[in-house]
Every structure is written in structure tokens, then in C-alpha cells.
MITI-811305 format. One record per residue: x, y, z of N, C-alpha, C in turn. Coordinates in steps of 0.2 Angstrom, whole numbers, plus 2048, in hexadecimal, padded with zeros to 3 digits. Example, Ala and Ser with C-alpha at 12.3 -4.5 7.8 and 13.67 -1.06 7.14 Angstrom:
! residues 2
8427E482783E7EA8278427F0827 8407F58238447FB824840800827 
//
This chain:
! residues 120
FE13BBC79FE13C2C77FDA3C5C77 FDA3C9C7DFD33CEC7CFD13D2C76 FCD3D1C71FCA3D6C6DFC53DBC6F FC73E1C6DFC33E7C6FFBD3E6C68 FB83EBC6EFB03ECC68FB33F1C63 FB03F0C5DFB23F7C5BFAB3F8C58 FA53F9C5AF9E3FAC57F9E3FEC5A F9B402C56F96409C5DF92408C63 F9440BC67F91408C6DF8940AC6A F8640CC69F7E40FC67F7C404C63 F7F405C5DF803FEC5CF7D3F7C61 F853F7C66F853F3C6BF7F3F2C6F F7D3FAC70F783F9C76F713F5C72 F703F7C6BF6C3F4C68F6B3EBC68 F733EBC67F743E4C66F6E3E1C6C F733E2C71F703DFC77F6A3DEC76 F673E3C78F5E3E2C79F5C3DEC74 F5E3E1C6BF5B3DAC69F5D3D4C6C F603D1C6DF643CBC6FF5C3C8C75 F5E3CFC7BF573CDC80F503CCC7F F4F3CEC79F483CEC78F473C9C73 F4A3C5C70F4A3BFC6EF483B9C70 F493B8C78F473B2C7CF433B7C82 F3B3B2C84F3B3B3C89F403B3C8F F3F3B8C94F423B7C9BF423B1C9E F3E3ACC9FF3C3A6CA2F3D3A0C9F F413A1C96F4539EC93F4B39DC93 F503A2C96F553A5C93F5C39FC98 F57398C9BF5D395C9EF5C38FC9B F57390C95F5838BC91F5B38DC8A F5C391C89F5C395C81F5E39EC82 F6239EC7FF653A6C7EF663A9C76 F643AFC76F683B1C6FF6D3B7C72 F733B4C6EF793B9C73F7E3BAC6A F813C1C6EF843C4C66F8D3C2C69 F903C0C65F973BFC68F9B3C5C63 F9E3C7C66F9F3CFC61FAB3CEC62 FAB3CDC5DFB23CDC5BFB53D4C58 FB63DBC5AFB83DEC57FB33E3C53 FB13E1C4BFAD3E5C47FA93DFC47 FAA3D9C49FA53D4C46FA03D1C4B F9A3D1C4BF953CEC50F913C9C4D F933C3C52F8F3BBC50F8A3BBC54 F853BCC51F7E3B9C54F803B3C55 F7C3B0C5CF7D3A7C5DF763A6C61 F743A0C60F6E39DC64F7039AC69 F70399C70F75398C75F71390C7A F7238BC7AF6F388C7CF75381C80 F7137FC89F7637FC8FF79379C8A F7D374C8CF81370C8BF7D36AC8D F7E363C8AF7835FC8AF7C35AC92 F8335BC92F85359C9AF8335CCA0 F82362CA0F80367CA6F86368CA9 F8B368CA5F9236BCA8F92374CA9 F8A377CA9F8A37ECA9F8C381CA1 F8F37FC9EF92383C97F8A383C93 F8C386C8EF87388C87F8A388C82 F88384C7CF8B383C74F87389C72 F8838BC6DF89390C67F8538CC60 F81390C5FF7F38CC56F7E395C53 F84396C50F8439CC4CF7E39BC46 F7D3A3C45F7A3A4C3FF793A8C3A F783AFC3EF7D3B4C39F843B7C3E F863BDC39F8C3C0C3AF8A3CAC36 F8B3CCC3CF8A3D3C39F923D7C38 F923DCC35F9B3DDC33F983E3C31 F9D3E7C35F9D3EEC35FA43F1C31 FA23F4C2DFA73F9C28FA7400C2C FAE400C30FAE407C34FB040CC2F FB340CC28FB240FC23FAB413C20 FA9411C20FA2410C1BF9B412C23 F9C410C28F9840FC2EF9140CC2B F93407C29F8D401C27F8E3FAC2A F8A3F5C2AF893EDC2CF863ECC24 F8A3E5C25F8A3E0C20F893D9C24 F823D7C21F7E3D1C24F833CBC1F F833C7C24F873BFC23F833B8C27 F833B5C20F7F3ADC24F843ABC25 F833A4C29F8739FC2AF87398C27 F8B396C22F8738EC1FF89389C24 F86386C25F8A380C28F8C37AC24 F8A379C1EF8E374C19F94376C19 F9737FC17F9D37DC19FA1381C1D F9D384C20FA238AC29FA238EC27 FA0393C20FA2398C1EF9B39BC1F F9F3A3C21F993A8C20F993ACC19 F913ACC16F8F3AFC10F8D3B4C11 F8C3BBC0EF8A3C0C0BF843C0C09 F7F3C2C0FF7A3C2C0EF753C8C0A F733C5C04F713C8BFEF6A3C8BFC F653C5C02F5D3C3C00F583C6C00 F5C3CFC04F553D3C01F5B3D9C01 F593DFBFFF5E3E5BFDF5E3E9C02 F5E3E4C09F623E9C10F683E5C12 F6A3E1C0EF6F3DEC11F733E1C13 F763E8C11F7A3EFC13F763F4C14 F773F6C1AF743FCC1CF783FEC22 F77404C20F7B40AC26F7A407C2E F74404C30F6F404C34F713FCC39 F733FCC3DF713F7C42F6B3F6C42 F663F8C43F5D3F9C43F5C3F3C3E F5C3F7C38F583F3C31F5F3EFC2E F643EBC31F673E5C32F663E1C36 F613E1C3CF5E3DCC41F593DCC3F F553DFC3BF4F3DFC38F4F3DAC33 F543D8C2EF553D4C2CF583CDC2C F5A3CDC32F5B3C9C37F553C5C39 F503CBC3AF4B3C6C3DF463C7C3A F463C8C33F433C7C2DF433C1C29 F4C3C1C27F4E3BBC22F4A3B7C21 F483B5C1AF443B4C16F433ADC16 F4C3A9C18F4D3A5C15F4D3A0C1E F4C3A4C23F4939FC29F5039EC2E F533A0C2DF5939CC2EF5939BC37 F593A4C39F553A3C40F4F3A4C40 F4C3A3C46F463A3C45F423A4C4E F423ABC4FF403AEC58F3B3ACC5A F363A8C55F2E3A8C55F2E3A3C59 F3439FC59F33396C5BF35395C63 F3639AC65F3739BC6EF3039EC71 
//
């Protein structure tokens, strides 16, 4: 089943770019940051090739943004890996904002390290 975007396109287009400006260009066939977008939900992931060289790329998720079409807000979510589940991320007072902007902000603020853009 194909799922449709349902984010603002103004949103989307921001997605991307941050995505691009995360890795250098002359990186980007070793390592990707790519937004996987199911609907209202968009999984940020660190994308890196497959250690076969069967061409594929794994996934190591780490957050998740979730759009309220109601309300026209994002709600920032970690990923734990002890146990699969995404939490509600509560660690500075933007974790809800209207704003895709100061939700990526916080994204690449987080306090707590989780990604980390400075390391490419």
C-alpha cells in the first residue's frame, strides 16, 4: 500500500534540505541523513551502504516528527533502542511547536547527543 504525505509541502521542502546539509556532498556514498515520511509521521534515519555491497543501505532510526493536522503542530519523538519504542520528547520546552524550523532545531540541538551532525 502506497501511503500519501500528508505534511505541508513548505514543511517537506524544508525536510529535505535539512537532510542535505547534514553530510557533506563527498560523503554522501558513505553515509546519508534521509527523512522516511509515512503519512503525518517523518523518521529521521542515518543511512549507511550495507557491509555486503549488495548496493542496499540500513537504517538506524532516531527520531520521529508527528504532525497534528488538527492543531498544525510537530511533536519531537526519540527512539529507544532497549526497547523499539518511540518516546516523547520532553528535554527542553520546544518539544511542541507549531514550527518545523524550531523542531529541527531541536533536533540538532538535543541535549541529550543522540545524533550528533558534527561527527561527519
Amino acid at each position: 500500500m502506497a501511503w500519501r504525505r500528508k505534511i505541508p509541502e513548505t514543511d517537506f521542502v524544508r525536510l529535505q534540505r535539512w537532510c542535505e546539509s547534514k553530510v557533506a556532498p563527498h560523503l554522501r556514498h558513505e553515509v546519508r541523513i534521509e527523512c522516511h515520511i509515512r503519512g503525518t509521521h517523518v523518521t529521521l534515519c542515518e543511512s549507511r551502504p550495507n557491509w555486503g555491497g549488495d548496493g542496499g543501505w540500513r537504517h538506524r532510526k532516531f527520531f520521529q516528527l508527528r504532525y497534528d493536522e488538527e492543531e498544525r503542530l510537530w511533536r519531537l519523538y526519540s527512539y529507544a533502542w532497549r526497547t523499539g519504542r518511540w518516546w516523547r520528547y520532553r528535554r527542553r520546552p520546544v518539544y511542541e511547536s507549531g514550527s518545523m524550523a524550531r523542531t529541527l532545531a531541536e533536533v540538532d540541538f538535543n541535549s541529550e547527543r543522540i545524533f550528533q551532525p558534527d561527527r561527519f
